[in-house]
VEXTITOR-161670 format. One record per residue: residue in three letters; x negated, y negated, z of N, C-alpha, C in turn. Coordinates in Angstrom, 3 decimals, m for minus. Layout:
SITE  type       n.u       n.v       n.w      ca.u      ca.v      ca.w       c.u       c.v       c.w
SITE   ALA         X         Y         Z         X         Y         Z         X         Y         Z
...
//
This chain:
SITE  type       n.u       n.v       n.w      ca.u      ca.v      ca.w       c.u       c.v       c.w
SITE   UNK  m174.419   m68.054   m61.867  m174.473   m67.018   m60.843  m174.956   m65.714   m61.461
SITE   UNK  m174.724   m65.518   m62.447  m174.808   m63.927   m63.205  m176.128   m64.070   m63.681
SITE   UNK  m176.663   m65.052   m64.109  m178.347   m65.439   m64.537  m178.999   m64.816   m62.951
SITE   UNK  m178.742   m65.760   m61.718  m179.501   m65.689   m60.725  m179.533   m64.287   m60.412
SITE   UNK  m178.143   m63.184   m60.610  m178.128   m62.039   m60.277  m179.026   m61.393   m60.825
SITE   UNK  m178.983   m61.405   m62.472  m179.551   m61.185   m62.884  m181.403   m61.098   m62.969
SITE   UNK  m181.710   m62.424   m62.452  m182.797   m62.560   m62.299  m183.262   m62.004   m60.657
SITE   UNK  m182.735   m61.441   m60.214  m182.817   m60.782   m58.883  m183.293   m59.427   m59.174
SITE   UNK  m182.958   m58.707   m60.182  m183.155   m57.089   m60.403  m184.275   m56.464   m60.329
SITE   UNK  m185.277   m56.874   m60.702  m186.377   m56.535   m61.159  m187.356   m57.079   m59.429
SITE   UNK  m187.756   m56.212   m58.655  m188.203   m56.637   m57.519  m189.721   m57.421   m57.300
SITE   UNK  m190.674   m56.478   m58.618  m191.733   m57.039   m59.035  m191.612   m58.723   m59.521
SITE   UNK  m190.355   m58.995   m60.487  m190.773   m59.983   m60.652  m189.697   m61.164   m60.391
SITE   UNK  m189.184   m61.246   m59.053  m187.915   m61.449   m58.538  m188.165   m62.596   m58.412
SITE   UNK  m188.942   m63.305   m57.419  m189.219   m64.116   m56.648  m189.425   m65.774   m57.958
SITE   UNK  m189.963   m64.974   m59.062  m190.470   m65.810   m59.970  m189.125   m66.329   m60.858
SITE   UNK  m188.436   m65.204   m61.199  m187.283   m65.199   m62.279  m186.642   m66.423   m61.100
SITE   UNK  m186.438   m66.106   m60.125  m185.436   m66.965   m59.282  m185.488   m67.637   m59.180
SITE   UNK  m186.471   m68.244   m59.172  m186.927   m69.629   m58.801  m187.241   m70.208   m60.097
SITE   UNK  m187.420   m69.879   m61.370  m186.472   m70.654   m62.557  m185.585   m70.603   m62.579
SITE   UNK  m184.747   m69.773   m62.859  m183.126   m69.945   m62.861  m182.578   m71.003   m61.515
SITE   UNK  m182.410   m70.816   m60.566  m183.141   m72.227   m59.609  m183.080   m73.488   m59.547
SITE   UNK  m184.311   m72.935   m60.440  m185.099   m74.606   m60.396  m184.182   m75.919   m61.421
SITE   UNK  m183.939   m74.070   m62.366  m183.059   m74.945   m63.802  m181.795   m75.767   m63.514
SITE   UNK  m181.163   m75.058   m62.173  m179.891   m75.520   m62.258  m180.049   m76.710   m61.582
SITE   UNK  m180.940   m76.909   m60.399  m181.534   m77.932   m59.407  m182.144   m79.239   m59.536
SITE   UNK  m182.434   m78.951   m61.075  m182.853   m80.593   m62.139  m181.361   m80.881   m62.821
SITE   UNK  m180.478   m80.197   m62.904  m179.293   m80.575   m63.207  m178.371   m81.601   m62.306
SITE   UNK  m178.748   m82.651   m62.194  m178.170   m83.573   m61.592  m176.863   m84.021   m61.545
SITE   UNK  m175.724   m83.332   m62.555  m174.613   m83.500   m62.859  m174.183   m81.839   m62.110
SITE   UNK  m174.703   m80.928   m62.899  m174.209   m79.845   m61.562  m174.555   m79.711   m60.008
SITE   UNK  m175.795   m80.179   m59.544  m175.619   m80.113   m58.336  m174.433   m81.098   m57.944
SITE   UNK  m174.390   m82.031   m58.124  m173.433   m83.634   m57.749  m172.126   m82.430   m57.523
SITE   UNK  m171.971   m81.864   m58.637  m170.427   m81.031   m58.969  m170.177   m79.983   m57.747
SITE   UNK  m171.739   m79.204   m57.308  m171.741   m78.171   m56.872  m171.486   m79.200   m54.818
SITE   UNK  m171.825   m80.185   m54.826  m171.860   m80.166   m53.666  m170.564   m80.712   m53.078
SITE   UNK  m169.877   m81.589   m54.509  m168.562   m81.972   m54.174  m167.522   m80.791   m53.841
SITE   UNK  m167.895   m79.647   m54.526  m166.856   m78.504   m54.136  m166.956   m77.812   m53.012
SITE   UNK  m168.414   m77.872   m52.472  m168.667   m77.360   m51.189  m168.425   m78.178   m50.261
SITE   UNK  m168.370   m79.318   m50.192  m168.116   m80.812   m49.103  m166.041   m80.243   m49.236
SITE   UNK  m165.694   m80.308   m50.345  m164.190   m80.419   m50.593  m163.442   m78.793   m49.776
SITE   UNK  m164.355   m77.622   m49.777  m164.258   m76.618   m48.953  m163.700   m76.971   m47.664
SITE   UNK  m164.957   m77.625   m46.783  m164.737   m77.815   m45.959  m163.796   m78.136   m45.521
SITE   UNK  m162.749   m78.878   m45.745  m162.051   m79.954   m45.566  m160.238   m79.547   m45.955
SITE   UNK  m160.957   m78.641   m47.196  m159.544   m78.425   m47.967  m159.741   m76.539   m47.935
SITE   UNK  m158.501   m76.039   m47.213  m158.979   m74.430   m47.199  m158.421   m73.917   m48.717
SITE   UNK  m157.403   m74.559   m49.368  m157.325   m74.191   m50.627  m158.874   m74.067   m51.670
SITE   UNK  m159.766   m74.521   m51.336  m161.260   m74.627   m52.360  m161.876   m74.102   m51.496
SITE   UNK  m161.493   m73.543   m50.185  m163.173   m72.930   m49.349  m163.178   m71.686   m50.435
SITE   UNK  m162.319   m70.297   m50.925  m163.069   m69.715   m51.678  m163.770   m69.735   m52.588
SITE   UNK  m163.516   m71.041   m53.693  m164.243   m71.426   m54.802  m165.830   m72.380   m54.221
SITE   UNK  m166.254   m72.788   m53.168  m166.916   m73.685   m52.286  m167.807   m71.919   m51.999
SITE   UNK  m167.287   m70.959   m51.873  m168.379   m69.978   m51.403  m168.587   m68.869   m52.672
SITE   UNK  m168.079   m69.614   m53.583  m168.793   m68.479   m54.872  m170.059   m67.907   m55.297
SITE   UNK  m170.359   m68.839   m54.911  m172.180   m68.911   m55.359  m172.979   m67.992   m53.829
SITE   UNK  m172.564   m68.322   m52.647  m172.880   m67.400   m51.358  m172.394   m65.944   m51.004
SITE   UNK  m171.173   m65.881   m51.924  m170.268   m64.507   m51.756  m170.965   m63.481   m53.040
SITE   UNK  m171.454   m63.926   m53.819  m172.051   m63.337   m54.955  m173.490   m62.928   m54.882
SITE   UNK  m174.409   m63.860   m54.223  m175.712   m63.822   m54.526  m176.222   m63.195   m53.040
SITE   UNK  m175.540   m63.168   m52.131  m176.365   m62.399   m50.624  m175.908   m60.581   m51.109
SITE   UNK  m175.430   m60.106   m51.821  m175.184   m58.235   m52.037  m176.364   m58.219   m53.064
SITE   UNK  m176.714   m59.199   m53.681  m177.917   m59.447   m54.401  m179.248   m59.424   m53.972
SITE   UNK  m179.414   m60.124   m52.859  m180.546   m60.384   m52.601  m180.682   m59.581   m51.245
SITE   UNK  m179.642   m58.765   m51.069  m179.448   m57.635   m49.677  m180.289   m56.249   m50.306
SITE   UNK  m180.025   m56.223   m51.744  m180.711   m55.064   m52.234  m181.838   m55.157   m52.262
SITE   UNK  m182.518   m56.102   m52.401  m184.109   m57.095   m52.640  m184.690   m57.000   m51.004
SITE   UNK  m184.424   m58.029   m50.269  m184.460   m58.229   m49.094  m183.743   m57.406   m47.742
SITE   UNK  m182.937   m56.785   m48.036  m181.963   m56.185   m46.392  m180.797   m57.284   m46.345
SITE   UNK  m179.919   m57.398   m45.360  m178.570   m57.590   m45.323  m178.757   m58.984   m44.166
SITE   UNK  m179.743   m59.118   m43.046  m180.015   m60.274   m42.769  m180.939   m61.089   m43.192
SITE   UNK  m181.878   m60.573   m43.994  m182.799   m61.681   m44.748  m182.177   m62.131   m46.176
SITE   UNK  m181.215   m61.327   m46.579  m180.019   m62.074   m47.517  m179.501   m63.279   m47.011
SITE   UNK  m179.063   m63.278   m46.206  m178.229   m64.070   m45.590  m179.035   m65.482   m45.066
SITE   UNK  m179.964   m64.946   m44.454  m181.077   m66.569   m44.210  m181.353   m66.746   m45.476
SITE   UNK  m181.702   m66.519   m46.911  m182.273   m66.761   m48.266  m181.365   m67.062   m48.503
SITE   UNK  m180.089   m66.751   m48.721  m178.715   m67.940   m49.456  m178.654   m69.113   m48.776
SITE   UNK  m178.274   m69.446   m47.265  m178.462   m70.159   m46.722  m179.716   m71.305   m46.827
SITE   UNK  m180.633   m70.776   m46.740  m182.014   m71.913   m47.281  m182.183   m72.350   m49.118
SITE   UNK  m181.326   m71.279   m49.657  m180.922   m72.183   m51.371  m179.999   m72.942   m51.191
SITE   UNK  m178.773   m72.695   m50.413  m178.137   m73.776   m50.322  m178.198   m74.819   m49.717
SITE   UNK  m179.118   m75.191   m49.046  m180.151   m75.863   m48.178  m180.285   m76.879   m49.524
SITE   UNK  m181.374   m75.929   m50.518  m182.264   m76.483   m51.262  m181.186   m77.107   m52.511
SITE   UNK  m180.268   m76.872   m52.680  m178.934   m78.062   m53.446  m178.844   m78.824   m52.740
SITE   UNK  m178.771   m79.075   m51.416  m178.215   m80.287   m50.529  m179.739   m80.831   m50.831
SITE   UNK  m180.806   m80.398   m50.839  m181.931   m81.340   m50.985  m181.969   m82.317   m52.261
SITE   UNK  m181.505   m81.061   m53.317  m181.650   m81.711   m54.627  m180.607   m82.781   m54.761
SITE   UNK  m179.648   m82.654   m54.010  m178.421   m83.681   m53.831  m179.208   m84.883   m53.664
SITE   UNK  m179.822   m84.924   m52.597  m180.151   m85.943   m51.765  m181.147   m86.899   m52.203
SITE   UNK  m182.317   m85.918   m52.693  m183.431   m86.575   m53.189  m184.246   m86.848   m54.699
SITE   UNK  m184.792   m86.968   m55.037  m185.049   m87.826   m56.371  m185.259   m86.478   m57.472
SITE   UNK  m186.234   m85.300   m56.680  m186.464   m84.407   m57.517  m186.120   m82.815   m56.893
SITE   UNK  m186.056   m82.071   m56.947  m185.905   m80.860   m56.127  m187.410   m80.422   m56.031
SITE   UNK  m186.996   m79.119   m54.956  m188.110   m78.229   m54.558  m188.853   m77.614   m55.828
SITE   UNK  m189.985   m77.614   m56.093  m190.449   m77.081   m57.142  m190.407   m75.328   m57.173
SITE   UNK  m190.251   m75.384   m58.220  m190.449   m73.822   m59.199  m191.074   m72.643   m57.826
SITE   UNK  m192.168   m72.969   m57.968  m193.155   m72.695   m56.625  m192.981   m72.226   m55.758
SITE   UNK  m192.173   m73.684   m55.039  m191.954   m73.650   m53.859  m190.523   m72.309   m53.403
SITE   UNK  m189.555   m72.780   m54.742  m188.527   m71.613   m54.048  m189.005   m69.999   m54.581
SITE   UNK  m189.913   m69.509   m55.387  m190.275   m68.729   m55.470  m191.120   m67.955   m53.823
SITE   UNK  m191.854   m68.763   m53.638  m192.516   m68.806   m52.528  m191.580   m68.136   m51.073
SITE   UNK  m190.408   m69.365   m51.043  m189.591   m69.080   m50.184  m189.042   m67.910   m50.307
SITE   UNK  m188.234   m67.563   m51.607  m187.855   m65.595   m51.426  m188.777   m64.733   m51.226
SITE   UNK  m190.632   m65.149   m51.345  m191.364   m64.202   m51.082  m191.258   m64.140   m49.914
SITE   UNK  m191.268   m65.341   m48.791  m191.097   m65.234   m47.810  m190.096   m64.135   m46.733
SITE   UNK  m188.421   m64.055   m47.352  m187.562   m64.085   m46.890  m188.056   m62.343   m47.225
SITE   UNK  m188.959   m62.135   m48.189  m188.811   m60.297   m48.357  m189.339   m59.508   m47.359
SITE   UNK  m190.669   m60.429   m46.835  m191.428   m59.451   m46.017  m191.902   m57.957   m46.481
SITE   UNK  m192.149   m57.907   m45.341  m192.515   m55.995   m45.896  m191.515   m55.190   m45.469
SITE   UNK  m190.054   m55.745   m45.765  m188.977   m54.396   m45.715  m187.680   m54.760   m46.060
SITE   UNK  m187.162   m53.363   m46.807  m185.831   m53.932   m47.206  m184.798   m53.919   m46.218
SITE   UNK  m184.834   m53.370   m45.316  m183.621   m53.351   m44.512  m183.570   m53.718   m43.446
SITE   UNK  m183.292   m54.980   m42.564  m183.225   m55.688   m41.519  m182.130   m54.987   m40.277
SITE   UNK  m181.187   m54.454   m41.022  m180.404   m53.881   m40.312  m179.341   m52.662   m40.305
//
């Protein structure tokens, strides 16, 4: 989490840092497996929903400074998207592609609301 924050700072070169740090954790097939069992176990169990939203409670004041306060919020939401993908399927979204996607989510303004 503190990498991804980290790699958020710099606005010029945001989109790129992020989407390695990302990508890195997203070929990790033993942490996503980990990351989705705690978010599935959230659901279910309210003792783990705060540990199940660590990674969403941390990284949208992040990407609110980058993006505004509702395009934060759709950009966490579509990374956590992109773990349930990597869950699911053989390889994750490439480097690229989620770079791409926060360019998307920036538009031309920081503040949505």
């Amino acid at each position: 989490i503190a990498e991804a924050i980290e790699a958020l700072s710099d606005p010029a070169t945001a989109p790129e840092r992020f989407a390695k740090v990302t990508h890195d954790f997203l070929c990790d097939t033993r942490q996503v497996r980990a990351e989705m069992a705690i978010i599935t176990s959230g659901v279910t169990d309210p003792r783990l929903r705060e540990l199940s939203r660590r990674w969403y409670d941390a990284i949208v004041p992040a990407l609110t400074r980058l993006v505004g306060p509702d395009r934060a919020i759709y950009a966490a939401v579509f990374f956590d998207g992109a773990v349930m993908h990597a869950a699911s399927h053989d390889t994750p979204l490439s480097e690229a592609q989620l770079a791409e996607a926060l360019r998307a989510f920036g538009g031309s303004t920081r503040n949505d609301t």
